[in-house]
C-alpha positions as CSV (number, residue, x, y, z in Angstrom):
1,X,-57.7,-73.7,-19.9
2,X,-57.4,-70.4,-18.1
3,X,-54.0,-69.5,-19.2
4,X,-55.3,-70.8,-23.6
5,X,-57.8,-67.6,-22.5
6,X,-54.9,-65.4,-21.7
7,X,-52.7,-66.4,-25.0
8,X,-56.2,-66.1,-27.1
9,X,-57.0,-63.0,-25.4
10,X,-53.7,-61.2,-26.1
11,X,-53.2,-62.4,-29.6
12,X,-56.3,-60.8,-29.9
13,X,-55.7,-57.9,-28.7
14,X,-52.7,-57.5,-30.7
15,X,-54.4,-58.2,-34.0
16,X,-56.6,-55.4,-32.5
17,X,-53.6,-53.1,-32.4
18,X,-52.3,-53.8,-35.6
19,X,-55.7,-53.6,-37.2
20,X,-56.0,-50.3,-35.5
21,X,-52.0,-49.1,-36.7
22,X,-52.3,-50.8,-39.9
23,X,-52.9,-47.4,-41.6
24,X,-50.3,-45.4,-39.6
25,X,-47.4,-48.0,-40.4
26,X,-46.7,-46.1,-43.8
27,X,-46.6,-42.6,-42.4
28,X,-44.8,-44.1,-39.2
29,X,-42.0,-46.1,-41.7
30,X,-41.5,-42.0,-43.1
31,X,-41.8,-40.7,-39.6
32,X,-39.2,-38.6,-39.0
33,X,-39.8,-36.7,-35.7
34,X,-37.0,-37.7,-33.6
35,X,-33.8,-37.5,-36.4
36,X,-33.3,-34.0,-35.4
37,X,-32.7,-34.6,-31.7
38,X,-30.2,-37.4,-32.5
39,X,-31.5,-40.2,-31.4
40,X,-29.7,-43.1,-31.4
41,X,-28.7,-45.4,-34.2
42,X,-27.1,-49.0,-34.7
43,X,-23.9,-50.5,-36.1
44,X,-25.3,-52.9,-38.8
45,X,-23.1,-55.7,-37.9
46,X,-24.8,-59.1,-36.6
47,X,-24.4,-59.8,-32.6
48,X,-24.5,-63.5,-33.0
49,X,-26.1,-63.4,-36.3
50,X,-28.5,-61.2,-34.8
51,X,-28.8,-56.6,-35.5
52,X,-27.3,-55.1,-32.3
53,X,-28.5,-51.8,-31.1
54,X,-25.8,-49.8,-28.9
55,X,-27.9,-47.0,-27.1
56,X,-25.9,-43.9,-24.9
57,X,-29.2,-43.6,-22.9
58,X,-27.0,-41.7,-20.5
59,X,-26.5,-39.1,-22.9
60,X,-29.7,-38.8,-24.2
61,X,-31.6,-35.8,-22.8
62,X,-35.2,-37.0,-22.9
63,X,-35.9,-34.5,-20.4
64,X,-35.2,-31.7,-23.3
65,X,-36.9,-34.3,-26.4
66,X,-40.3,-34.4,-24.4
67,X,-40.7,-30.8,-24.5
68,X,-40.0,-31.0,-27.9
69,X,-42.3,-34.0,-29.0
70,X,-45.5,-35.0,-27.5
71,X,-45.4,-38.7,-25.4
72,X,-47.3,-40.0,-28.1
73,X,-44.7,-39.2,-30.8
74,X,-41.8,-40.4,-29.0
75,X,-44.0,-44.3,-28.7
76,X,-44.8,-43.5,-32.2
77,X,-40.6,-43.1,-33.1
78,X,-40.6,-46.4,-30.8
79,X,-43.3,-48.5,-33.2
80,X,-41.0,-47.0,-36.3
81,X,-37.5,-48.4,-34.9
82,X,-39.3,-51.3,-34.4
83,X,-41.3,-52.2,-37.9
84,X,-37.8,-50.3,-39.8
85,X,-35.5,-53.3,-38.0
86,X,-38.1,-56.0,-38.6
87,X,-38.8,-55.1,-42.0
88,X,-34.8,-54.8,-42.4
89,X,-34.7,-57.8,-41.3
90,X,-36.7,-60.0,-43.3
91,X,-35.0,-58.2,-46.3
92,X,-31.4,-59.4,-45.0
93,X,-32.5,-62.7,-44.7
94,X,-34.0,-63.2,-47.8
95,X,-37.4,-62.2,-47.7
96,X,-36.5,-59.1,-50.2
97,X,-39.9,-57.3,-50.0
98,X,-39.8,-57.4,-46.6
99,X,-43.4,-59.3,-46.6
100,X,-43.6,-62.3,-44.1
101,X,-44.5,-63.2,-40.5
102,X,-40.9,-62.0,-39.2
103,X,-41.5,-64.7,-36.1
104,X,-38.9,-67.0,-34.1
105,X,-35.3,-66.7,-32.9
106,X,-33.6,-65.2,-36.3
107,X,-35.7,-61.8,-35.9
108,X,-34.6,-61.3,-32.4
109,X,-32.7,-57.9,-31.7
110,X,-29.8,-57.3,-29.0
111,X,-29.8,-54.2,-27.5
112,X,-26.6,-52.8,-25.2
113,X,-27.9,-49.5,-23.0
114,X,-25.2,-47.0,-22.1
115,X,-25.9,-45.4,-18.8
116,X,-23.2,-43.5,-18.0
117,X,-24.2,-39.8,-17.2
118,X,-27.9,-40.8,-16.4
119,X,-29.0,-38.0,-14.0
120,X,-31.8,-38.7,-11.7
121,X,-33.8,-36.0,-11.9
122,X,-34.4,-36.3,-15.2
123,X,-35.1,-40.2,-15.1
124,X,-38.0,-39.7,-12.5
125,X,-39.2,-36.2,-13.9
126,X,-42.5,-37.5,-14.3
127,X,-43.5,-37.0,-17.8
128,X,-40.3,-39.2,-18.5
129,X,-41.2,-42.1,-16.4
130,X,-44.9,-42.4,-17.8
131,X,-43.0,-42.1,-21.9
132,X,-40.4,-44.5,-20.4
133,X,-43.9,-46.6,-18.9
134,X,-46.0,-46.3,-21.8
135,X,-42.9,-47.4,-24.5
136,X,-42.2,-50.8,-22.6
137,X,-46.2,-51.8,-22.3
138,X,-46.5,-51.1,-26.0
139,X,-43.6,-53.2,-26.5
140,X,-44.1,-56.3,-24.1
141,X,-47.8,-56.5,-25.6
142,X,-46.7,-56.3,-29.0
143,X,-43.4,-57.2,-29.7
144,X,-42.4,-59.2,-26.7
145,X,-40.2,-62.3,-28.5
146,X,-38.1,-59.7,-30.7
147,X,-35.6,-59.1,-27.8
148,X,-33.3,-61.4,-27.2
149,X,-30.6,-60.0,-24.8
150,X,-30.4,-56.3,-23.0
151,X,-26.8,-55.5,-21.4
152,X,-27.4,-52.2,-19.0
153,X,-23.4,-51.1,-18.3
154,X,-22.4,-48.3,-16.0
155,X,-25.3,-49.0,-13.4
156,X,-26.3,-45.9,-11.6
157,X,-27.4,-45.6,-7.8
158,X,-30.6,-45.5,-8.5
159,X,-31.1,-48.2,-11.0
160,X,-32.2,-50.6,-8.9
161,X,-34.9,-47.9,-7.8
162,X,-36.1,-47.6,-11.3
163,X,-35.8,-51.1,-11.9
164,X,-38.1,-51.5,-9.1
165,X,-40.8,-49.3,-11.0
166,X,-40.8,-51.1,-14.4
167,X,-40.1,-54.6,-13.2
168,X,-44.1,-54.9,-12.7
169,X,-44.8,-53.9,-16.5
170,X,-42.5,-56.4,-17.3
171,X,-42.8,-60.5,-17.9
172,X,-40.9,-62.7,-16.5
173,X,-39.4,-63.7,-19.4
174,X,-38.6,-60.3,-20.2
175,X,-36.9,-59.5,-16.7
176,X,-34.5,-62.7,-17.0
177,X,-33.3,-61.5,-20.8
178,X,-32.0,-58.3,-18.9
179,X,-28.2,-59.3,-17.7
180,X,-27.0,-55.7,-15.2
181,X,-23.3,-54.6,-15.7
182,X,-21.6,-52.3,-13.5
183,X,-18.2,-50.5,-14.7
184,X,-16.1,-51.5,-17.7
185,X,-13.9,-54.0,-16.1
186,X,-17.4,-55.7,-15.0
187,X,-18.7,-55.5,-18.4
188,X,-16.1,-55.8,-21.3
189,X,-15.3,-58.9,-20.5
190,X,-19.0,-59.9,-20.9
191,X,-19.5,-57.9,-24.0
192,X,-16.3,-59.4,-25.6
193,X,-16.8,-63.0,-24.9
194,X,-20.7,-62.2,-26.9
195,X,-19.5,-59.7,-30.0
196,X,-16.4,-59.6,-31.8
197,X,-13.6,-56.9,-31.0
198,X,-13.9,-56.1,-34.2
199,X,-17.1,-54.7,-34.3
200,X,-17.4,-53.7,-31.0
201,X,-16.2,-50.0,-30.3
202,X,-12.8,-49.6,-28.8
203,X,-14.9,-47.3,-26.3
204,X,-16.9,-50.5,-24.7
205,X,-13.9,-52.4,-24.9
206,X,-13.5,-53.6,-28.9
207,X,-11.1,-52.4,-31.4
208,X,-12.8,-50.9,-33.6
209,X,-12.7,-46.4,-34.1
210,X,-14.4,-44.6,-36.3
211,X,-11.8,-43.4,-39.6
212,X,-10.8,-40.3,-37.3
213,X,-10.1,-42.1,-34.5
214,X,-13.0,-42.0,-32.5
215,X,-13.6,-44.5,-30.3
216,X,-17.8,-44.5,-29.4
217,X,-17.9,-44.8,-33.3
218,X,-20.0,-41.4,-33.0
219,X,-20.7,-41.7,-37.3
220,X,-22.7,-45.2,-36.8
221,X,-23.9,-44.5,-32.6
222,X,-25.8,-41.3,-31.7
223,X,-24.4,-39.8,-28.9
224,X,-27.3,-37.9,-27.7
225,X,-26.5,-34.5,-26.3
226,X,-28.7,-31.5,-24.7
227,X,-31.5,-30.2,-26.6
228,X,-31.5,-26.9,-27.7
229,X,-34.2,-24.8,-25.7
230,X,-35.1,-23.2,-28.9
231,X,-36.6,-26.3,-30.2
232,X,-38.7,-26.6,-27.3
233,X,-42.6,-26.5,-28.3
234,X,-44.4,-22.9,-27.2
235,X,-47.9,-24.7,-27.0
236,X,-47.3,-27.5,-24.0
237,X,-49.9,-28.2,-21.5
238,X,-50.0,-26.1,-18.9
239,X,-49.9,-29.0,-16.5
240,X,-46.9,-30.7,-18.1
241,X,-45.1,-27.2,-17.8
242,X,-46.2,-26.6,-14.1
243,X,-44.6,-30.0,-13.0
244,X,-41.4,-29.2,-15.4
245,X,-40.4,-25.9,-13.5
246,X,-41.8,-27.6,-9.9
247,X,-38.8,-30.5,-11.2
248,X,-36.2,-27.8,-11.6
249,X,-36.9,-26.1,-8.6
250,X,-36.1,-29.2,-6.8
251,X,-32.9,-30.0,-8.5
């Protein structure tokens, strides 16, 4: 009985949320706040007949993005990758309009997180940690059945620190879709027994390279890269910026 309460009371809660975004979703389809940083994109080939999205979070400098964009626009860009790949999607299997429920196994997503290059300071710089924080609630309470595998490669030091952190805003069900690879004779044979060589890039052990040779497949997978400071927004918080340059006085 008590655990019919808790289902009731977070389907709720979601119809609350979507009730509540329902007149954003337009201008959040349109969004395009984070294209100029170069956030990261997906090869369009199915992972098991499912979309697979290869993120270099290592070489993503969200550090330099949130002084650029608020917290709130980064979970925003979060909602649009999200609603863009569902509504994708439904269109790719049929559903042209992209109108429908978009439930069960054949709208789950695979996602394969590149950590190489991951810097410490920069994953527990504390405006990072509570964007990092805030993007996984918002997607365990409303979107918690679209995942259905995350491969982490090139483990840091830390990770299992900032595993540590997370683990407690995640379900269980969540935690044991996460599989943890170390380097890439650890991984590849992993990643190569689940996608074929083909379409994975020659640089996470596939065959396939971009048409100049390159082998991350930079034209389909953003690579990331430093944000310019000129970018960064004037206006921030004086808080935020306080704790920014206390951050780089400790690294």
């Amino acid at each position: 009985m008590i655990l019919c309460r808790a289902i009731s009371c977070a389907y709720v809660q979601h119809l609350e949320w979507r009730d509540f975004t329902s007149g954003l979703m337009d201008a959040l389809l349109t969004f395009r706040g984070g294209d100029d940083l170069a956030m990261p994109r997906k090869p369009k080939e199915p992972m098991l007949e499912l979309p697979i999205f290869l993120v270099d979070q290592g070489g993503t400098d969200l550090k330099g993005i949130l002084s650029c964009i608020s917290k709130e626009d980064y979970i925003r860009w979060g909602i649009q990758i999200a609603e863009k790949g569902l509504l994708e999607r439904r269109r790719s299997l049929g559903n042209g309009n992209g109108n429908g429920n978009g439930n069960g196994p054949a709208y789950q997503f695979v996602f394969i997180v590149e950590l190489q290059g991951w810097n410490f300071s920069d994953v527990f710089f504390k405006p990072v940690l509570d964007t990092v924080l805030g993007l996984m609630q918002m997607q365990e309470a409303n979107y918690p059945e679209y995942l259905k595998r995350i491969y982490v490669l090139n483990l840091p030091w830390f990770f299992a620190m900032f595993l540590g952190l997370v683990k407690q805003f995640l379900r269980q069900a969540t935690q044991e879709k996460i599989v943890c690879l170390g380097s890439k004779e650890q991984y590849e044979p992993v990643l190569t027994q689940a996608i074929s060589k083909e379409v994975l890039p020659k640089f996470w052990g596939g065959e396939r390279v971009d048409e100049d040779g390159d082998p991350r497949c930079s034209s389909l997978i953003g690579k990331g890269g430093k944000v310019p400071r000129s970018l960064y927004r004037t206006g921030r918080d004086a808080k935020e910026e306080a704790e920014m340059e206390e951050e780089k006085g400790e690294c």
